[in-house]
ZAPADO-74941 format. One record per residue (C-alpha): x negated, y, z negated; residue in three letters. Coordinates in pm, whole numbers, padded with zeros to 5 digits, always signed. Last residue first. Layout:
BEGIN
XYZALA ...
END
This chain:
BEGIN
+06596+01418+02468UNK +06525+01425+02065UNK +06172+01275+01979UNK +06136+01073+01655UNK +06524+01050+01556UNK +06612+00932+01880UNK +06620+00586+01779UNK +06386+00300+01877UNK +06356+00025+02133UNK +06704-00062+02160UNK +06656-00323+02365UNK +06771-00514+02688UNK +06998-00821+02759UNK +07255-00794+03082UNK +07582-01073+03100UNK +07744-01064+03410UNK +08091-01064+03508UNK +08059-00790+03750UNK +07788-00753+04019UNK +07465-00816+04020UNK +07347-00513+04143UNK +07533-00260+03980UNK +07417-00440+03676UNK +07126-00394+03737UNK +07159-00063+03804UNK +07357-00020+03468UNK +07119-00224+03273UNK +06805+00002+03399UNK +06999+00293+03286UNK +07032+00142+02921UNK +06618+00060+02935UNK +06573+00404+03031UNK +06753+00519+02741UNK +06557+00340+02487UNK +06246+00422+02582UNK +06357+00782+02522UNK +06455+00745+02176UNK +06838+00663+02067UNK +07126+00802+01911UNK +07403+00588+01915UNK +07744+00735+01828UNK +07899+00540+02120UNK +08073+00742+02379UNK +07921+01110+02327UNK +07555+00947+02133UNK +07538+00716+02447UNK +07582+00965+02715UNK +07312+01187+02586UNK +07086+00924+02599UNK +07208+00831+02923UNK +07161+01214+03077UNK +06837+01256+02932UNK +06701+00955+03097UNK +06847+00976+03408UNK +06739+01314+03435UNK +06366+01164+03360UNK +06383+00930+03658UNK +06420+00583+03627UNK +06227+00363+03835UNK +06356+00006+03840UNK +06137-00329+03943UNK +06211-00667+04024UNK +06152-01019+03924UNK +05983-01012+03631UNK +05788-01371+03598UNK +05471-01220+03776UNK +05398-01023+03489UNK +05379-01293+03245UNK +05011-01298+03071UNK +04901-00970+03221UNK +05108-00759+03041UNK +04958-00829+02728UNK +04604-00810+02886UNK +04672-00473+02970UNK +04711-00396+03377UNK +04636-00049+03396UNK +04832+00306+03526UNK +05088+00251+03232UNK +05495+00332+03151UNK +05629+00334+02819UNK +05587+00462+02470UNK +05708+00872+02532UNK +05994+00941+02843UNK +05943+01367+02873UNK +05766+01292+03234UNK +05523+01597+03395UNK +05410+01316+03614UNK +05080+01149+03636UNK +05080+01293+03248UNK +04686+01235+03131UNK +04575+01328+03457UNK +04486+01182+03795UNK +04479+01493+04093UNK +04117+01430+04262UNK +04233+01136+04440UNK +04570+01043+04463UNK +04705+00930+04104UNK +05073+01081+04166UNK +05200+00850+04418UNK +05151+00579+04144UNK +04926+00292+04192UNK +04895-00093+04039UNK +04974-00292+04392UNK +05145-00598+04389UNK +05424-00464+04602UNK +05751-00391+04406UNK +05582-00557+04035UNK +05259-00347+04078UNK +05458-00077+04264UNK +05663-00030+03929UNK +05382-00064+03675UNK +05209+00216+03846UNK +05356+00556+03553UNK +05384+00873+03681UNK +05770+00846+03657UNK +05939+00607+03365UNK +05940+00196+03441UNK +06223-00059+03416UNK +06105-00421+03458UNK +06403-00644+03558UNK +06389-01016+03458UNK +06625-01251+03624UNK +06776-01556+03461UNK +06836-01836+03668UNK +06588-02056+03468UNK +06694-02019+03134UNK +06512-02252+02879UNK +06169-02182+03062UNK +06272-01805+03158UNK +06353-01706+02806UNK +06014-01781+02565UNK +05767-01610+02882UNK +06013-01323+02920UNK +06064-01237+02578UNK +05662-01250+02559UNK +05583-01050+02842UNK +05860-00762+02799UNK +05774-00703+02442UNK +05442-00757+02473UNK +05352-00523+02806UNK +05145-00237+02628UNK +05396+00022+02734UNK +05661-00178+02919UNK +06025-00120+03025UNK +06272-00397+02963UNK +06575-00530+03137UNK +06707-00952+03043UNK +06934-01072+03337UNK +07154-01348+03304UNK +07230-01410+02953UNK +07399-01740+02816UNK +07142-01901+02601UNK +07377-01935+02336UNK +07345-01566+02337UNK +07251-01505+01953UNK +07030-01817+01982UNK +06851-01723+02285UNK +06823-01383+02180UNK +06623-01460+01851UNK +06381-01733+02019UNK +06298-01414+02243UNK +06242-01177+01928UNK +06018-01364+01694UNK +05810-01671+01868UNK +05782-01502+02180UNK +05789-01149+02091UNK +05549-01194+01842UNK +05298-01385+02070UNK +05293-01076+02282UNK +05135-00860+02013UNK +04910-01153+01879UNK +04769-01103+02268UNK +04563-00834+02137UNK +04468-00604+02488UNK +04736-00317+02411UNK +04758-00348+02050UNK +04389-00320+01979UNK +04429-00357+01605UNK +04076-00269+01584UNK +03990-00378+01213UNK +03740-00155+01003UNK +03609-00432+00712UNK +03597-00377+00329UNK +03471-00721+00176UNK +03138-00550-00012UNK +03396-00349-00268UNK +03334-00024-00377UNK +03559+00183-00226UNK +03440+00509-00165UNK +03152+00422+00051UNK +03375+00336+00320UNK +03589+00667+00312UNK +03315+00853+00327UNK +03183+00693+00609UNK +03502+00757+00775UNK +03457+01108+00704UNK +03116+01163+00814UNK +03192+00986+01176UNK +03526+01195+01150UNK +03301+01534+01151UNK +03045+01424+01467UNK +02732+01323+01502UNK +02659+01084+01226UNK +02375+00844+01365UNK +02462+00550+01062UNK +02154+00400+00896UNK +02399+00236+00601UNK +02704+00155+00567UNK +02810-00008+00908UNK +03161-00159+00910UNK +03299+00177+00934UNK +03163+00207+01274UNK +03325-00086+01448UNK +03652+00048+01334UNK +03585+00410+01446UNK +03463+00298+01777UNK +03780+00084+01848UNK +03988+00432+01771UNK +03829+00608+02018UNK +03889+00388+02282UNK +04250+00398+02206UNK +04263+00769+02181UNK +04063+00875+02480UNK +03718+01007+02337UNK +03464+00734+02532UNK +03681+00840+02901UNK +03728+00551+03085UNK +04164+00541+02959UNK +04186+00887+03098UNK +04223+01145+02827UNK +04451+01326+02627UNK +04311+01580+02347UNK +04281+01390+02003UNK +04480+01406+01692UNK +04387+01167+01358UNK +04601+01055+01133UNK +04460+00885+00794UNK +04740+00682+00704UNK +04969+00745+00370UNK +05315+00673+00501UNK +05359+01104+00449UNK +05112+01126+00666UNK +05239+00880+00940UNK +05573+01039+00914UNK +05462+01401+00973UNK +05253+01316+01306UNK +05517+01131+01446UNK +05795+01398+01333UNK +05549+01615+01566UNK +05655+01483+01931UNK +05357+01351+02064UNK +05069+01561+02284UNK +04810+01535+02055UNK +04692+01242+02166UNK +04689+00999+01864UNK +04430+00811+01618UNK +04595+00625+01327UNK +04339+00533+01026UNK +04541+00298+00773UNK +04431+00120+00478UNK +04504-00195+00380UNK +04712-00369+00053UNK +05005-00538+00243UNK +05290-00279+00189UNK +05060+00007+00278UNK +04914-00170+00582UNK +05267-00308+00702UNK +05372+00100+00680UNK +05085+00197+00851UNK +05056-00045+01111UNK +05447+00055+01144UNK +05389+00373+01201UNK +05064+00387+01405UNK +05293+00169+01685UNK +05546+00429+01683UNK +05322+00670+01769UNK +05141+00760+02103UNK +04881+00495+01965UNK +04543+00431+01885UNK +04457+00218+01606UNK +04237+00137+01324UNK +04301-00052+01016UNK +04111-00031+00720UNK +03966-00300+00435UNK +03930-00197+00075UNK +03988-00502-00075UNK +04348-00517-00133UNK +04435-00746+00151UNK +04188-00915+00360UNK +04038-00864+00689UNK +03828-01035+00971UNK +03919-01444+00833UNK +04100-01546+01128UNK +04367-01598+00934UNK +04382-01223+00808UNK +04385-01073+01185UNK +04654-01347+01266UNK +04858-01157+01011UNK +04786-00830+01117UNK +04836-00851+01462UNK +05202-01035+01390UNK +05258-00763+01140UNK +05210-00519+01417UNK +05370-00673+01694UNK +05674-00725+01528UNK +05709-00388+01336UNK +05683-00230+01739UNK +06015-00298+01767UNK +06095+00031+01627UNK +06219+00201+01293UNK +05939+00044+01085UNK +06232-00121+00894UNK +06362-00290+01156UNK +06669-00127+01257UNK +06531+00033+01551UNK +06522-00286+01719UNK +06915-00324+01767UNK +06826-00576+02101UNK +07098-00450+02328UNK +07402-00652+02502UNK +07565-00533+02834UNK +07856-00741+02951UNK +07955-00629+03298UNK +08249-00479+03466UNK +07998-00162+03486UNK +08204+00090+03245UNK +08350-00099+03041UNK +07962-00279+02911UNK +07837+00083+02967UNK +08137+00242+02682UNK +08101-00093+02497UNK +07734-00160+02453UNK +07739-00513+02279UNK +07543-00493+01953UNK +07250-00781+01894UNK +07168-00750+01541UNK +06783-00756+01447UNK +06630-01071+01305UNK +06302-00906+01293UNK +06112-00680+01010UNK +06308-00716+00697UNK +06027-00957+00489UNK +05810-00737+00518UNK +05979-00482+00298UNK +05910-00719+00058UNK +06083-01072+00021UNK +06410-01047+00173UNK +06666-01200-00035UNK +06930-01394+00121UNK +07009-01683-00101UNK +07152-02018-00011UNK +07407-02232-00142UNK +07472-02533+00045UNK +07343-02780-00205UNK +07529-02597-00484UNK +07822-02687-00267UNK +08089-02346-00336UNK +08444-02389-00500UNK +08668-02087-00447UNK +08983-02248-00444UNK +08828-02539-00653UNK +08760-02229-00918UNK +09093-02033-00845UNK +09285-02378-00948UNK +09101-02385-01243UNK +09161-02042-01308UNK +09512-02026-01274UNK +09600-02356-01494UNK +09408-02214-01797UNK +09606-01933-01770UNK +09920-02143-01752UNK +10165-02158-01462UNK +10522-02105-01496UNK +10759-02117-01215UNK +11161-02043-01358UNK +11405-02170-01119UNK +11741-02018-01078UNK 
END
């Protein structure tokens, strides 16, 4: 026979060429903060729908940003241009007001913890109580209101602007009511003359749709190769869908954009017929809830200034009905394990229409807005 022998020395230096890596090509990936894991979210093909339809259905995994939603993007992005513009700075006592249903309040708190702010979240207090929980134990200021129409002066969002613009004043305030006192407060006990209140103003700051189209559009066009032909989205302030849409259509220019849209809510005849009503706003009858709807974060009876800068590149319209809702999310955690929020589901219903519509063979884009974790359907 043959004897093979092969030296120790011999071994390794053959397992070190084997192994040999460029130090020019070596690269290390390190996230720098917490902030520095918001975007670049996984894109997970949906096997039990993508089967199920004939077509390939691909979601945005947003509610793996640290934040837990896609709303991390907007946030930062809001922040960040906030800071360059010279209205806030970190560590010097500055706060950051917003009104939210939620998931928006939680990652302005968490960016404003990480970055040196404070945080002063104003909600209707209608939201599924983890929200409320989470954004105290993130450190923010949370503040409940009763729901109101968008022209009332104590409807969340309004409320919130007049809370910034108020801390900014120190002296010669009118106090007339509790949180006036305590925001005061709150001002006077940081003694440093930079402090600022800053409206986030998610809705109306187009910083929100500008991080969708330099963050989370550029990312699906390189994960797809460009290859998508319908992208399906609902819309709460508008950025997600606007901006995705306004980065995609240019480079893609048979793709189709489907807005999906919850009951109660006029997005869908604005898109449909170029008319912003719902059925459920005739005269006399408008509430906070058009419809008694369980779907939380999307859906709107006003054209936002987000929304506004690429409506009229979605293509079509989808209402989904809360049934639908419930029964996809349900669906998902059976045949996937996926446990997702409301917002979420109606975007994965929307996909199967569309791609009902379409017909098989074709490749459908939406997001994973958030998990079910915050609100279980």
């Amino acid at each position: 026979g043959v004897v093979l022998t092969i030296s120790t020395n011999s071994l390794l230096n053959w397992v070190k060429k084997k192994h040999a890596v460029d130090e020019d090509t070596r690269t290390e990936e390190i996230a720098d903060g917490i902030l520095g894991l918001i975007g670049n979210t996984p894109l997970m093909r949906i096997k039990s729908l993508s089967e199920a339809t004939g077509c390939e259905i691909l979601a945005k995994v947003e509610f793996l940003n640290p934040g837990g939603s896609l709303k991390d993007r907007a946030a930062l992005n809001i922040i960040k241009k906030a800071e360059e513009q010279g209205l806030i700075s970190p560590n010097s006592g500055c706060t950051i007001f917003e009104g939210t249903s939620g998931s928006t309040g939680i990652s302005i708190a968490i960016i404003s913890r990480a970055k040196g702010y404070n945080a002063w979240i104003i909600m209707p207090d209608d939201q599924a109580e983890e929200k409320y929980q989470l954004l105290e134990k993130l450190g923010a200021t949370v503040e409940k209101v009763r729901p109101a129409s968008i022209i009332d002066k104590q409807q969340f969002v309004n409320l919130a602007k007049s809370r910034a613009e108020l801390f900014g004043k120190r002296q010669g305030v009118q106090q007339d009511v509790d949180k006036d006192f305590e925001i005061i407060n709150l001002q006077n006990s940081i003694d440093n003359s930079r402090k600022a209140g800053f409206f986030a103003d998610q809705f109306e700051n187009v910083s929100n749709a500008e991080a969708h189209y330099c963050g989370t559009g550029p990312e699906i066009f390189r994960q797809t190769s460009g290859k998508i032909d319908a992208f399906v989205a609902g819309a709460g302030t508008g950025g997600t869908i606007s901006g995705i849409s306004r980065y995609l259509k240019p480079l893609i220019p048979s793709l189709k954009v489907f807005l999906v849209d919850p009951p109660g809510s006029g997005l869908y005849n604005k898109i449909k017929y170029n008319i912003m009503y719902s059925p459920y706003e005739a005269e006399g009858t408008r509430r906070r809830h058009q419809a008694d709807t369980i779907v939380e974060g999307v859906g709107l009876n006003r054209m936002t200034e987000n929304f506004s800068t690429a409506y009229r590149l979605i293509d079509d319209a989808i209402r989904v009905s809360d049934e639908e809702a419930v029964a996809m999310a349900r669906y998902l955690v059976q045949e996937e394990g996926l446990f997702v929020g409301s917002s979420s589901a109606i975007n994965c219903v929307g996909c199967v229409r569309v791609a009902r519509q379409l017909g098989p063979g074709k490749r459908i884009v939406t997001i994973l807005c958030d998990s079910g974790q915050r609100v279980c359907l």
